[in-house]
C-alpha positions as CSV (number, residue, x, y, z in Angstrom):
1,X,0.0,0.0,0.0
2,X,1.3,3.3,-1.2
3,X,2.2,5.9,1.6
4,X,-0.5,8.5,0.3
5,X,-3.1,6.1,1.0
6,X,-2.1,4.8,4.5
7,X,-2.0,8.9,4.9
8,X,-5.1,8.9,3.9
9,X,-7.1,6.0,6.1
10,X,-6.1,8.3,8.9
11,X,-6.9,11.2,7.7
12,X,-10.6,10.5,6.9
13,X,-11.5,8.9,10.3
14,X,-9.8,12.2,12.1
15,X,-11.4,14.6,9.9
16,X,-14.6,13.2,11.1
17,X,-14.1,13.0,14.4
18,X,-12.9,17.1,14.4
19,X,-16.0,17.6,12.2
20,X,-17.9,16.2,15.3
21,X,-16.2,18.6,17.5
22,X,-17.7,21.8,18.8
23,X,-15.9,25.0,17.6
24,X,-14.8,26.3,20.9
25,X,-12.9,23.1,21.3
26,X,-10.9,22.7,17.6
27,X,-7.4,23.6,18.5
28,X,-5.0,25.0,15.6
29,X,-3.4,22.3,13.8
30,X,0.9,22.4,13.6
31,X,2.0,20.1,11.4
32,X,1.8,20.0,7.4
33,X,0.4,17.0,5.7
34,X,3.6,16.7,4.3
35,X,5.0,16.5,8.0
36,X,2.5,14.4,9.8
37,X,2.9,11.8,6.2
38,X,6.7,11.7,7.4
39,X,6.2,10.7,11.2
40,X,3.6,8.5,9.7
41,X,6.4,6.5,7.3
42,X,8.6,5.8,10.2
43,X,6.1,4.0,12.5
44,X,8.0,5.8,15.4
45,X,5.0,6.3,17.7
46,X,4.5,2.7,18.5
47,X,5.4,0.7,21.3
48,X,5.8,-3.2,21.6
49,X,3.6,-5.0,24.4
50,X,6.9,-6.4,25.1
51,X,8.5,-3.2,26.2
52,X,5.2,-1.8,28.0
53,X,5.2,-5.0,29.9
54,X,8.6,-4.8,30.8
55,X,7.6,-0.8,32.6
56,X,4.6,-2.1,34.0
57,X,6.8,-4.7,35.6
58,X,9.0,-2.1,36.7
59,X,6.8,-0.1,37.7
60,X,8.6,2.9,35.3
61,X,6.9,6.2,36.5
62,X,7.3,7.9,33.5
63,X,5.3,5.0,31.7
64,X,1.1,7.0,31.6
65,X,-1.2,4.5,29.4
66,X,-4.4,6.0,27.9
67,X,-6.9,4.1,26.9
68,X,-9.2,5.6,23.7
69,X,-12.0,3.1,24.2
70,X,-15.1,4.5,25.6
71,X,-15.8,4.4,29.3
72,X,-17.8,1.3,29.2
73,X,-15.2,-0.7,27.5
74,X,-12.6,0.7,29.9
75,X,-14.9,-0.1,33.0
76,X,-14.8,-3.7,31.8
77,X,-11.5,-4.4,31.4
78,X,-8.3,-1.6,31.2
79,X,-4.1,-2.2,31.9
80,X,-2.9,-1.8,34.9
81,X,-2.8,1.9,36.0
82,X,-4.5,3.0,32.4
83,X,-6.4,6.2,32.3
84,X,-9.7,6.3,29.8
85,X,-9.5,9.4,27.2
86,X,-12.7,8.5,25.2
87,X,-11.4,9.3,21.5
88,X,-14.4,11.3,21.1
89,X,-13.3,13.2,24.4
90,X,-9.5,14.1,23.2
91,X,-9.9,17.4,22.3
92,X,-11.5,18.6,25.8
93,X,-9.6,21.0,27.8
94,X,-9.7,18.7,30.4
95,X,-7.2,16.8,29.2
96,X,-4.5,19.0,27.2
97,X,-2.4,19.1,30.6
98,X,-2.2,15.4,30.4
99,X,-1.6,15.2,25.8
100,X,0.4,18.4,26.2
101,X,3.8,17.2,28.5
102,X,7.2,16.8,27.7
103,X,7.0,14.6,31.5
104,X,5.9,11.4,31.3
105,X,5.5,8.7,28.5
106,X,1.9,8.4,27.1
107,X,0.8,5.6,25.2
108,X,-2.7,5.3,23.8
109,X,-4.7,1.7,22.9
110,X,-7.5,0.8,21.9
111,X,-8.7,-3.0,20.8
112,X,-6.5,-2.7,17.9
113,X,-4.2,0.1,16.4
114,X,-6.9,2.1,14.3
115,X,-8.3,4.5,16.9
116,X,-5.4,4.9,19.3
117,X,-3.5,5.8,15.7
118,X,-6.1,8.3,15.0
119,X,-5.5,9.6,18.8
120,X,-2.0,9.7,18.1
121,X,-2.1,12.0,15.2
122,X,-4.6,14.6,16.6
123,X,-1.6,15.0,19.2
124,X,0.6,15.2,16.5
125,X,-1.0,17.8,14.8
126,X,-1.0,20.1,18.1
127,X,2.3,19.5,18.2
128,X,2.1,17.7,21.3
129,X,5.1,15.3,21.9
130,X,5.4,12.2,24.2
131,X,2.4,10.3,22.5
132,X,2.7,7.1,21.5
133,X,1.0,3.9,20.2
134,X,0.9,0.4,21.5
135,X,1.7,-1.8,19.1
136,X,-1.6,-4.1,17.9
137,X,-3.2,-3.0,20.7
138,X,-4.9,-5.5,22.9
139,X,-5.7,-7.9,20.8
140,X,-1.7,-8.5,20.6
141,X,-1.4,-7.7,24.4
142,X,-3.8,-10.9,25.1
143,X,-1.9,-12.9,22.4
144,X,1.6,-12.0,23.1
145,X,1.7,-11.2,27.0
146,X,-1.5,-12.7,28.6
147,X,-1.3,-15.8,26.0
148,X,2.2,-16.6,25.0
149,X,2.2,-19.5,22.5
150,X,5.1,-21.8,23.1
151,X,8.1,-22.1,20.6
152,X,8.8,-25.1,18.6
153,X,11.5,-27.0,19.9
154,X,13.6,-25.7,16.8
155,X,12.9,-22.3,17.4
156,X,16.5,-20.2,18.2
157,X,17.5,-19.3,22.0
158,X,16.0,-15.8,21.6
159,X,12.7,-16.9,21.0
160,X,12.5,-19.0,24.2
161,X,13.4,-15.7,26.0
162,X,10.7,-14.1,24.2
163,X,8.5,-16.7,25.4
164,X,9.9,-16.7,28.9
165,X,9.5,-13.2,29.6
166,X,6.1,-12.8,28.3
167,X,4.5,-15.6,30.5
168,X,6.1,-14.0,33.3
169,X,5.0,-10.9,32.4
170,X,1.6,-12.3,32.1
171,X,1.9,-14.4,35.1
172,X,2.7,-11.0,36.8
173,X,0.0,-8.3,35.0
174,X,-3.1,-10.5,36.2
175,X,-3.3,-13.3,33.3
176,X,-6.3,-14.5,31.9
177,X,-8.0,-12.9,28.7
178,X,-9.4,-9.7,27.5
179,X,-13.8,-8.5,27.1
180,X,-14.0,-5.7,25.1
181,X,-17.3,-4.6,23.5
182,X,-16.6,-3.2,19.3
183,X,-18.5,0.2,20.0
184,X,-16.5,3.3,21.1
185,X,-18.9,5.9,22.9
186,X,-18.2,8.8,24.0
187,X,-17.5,9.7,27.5
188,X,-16.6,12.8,29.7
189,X,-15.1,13.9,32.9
190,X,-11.3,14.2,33.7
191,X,-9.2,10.9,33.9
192,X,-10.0,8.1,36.3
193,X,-7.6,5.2,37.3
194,X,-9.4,1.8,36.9
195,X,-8.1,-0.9,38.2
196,X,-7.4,-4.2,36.0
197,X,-10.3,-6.4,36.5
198,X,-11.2,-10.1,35.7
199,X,-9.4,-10.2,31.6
200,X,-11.3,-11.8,29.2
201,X,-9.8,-11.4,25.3
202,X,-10.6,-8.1,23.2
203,X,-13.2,-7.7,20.4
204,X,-13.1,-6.1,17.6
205,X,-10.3,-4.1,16.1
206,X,-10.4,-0.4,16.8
């Protein structure tokens, strides 16, 4: 797929989203197309559930995850120590001290990549820095850190320690599988910390 066009399936979805937006609300925009296709191209706002794992281990405090779902979704199931930032919610001043720091690490998720991506480049275009992704989201959080699947036995040394720090990990961040319902509502209020709860495995891929 041509890099215009993976431009552009963001794009759309975050043009709608401002659309929905009340005036008093829509911030000015920073970055050129041309600029926000660049960051685009080198994938640099995503994480790897292996690295986020490793700071929720260590309990990193400059690690802040935000998830984009709505607060239903959230209420059922969230990562340990997340905050909930409905997508729809992002542009509320109630939140641009959190977007807006150059402090701590924030990385949005969402079931899959699609609307923490779109999350990612509203932030962008602010010019807000310290944003980022997690990597296939948490459909690939239940299947690489709360569901490890085994090497085969001719697999190279590096993939057994792959394997072996993700069912720690998983043995450590509560286990089990992921419930996530496929609608994204919007929600308001500032920030709340939730609390893992019982994990049942993500729906759906936004």
């Amino acid at each position: 797929m041509k890099p215009l066009t993976y431009l552009a399936l963001f794009i759309v979805p975050m043009g709608l989203i401002i659309a929905a937006v009340p005036p008093n609300r829509t911030k000015q925009y920073k970055l050129t197309a041309q600029e926000l296709l660049d960051e685009v191209n080198t994938r640099n706002q995503y994480v790897t559930s292996d690295a986020v794992a490793d700071m929720l281990i260590k309990k990193d405090p400059s690690l802040r995850l935000i998830d984009v779902r709505s607060q239903d979704e959230f209420e059922k199931f969230s990562l340990p120590g997340a905050i909930n930032i409905p997508l729809n919610d992002l542009l509320s001043d109630n939140y641009t001290d959190v977007l807006n720091q150059d402090v701590k690490m924030n990385i949005f998720y969402s079931n899959g990549t699609l609307n923490a991506n779109e999350a990612w480049l509203i932030t962008r275009q602010l010019g807000y820095n310290n944003n980022f992704v997690l990597e296939g989201g948490l459909n690939y959080w239940f299947d690489t850190i709360l569901n490890p699947q085994k090497p085969a036995s001719t697999s190279p040394d590096e993939e057994f320690a792959k394997y072996d720090f993700r069912k720690s990990a998983g043995t450590a961040l509560g286990g089990g599988s992921v419930q996530a319902a496929k609608t994204e509502a919007p929600s308001s209020g500032k920030p709340v910390i939730k609390a893992a709860g019982k994990k049942k495995k993500a729906a759906g891929g936004c």
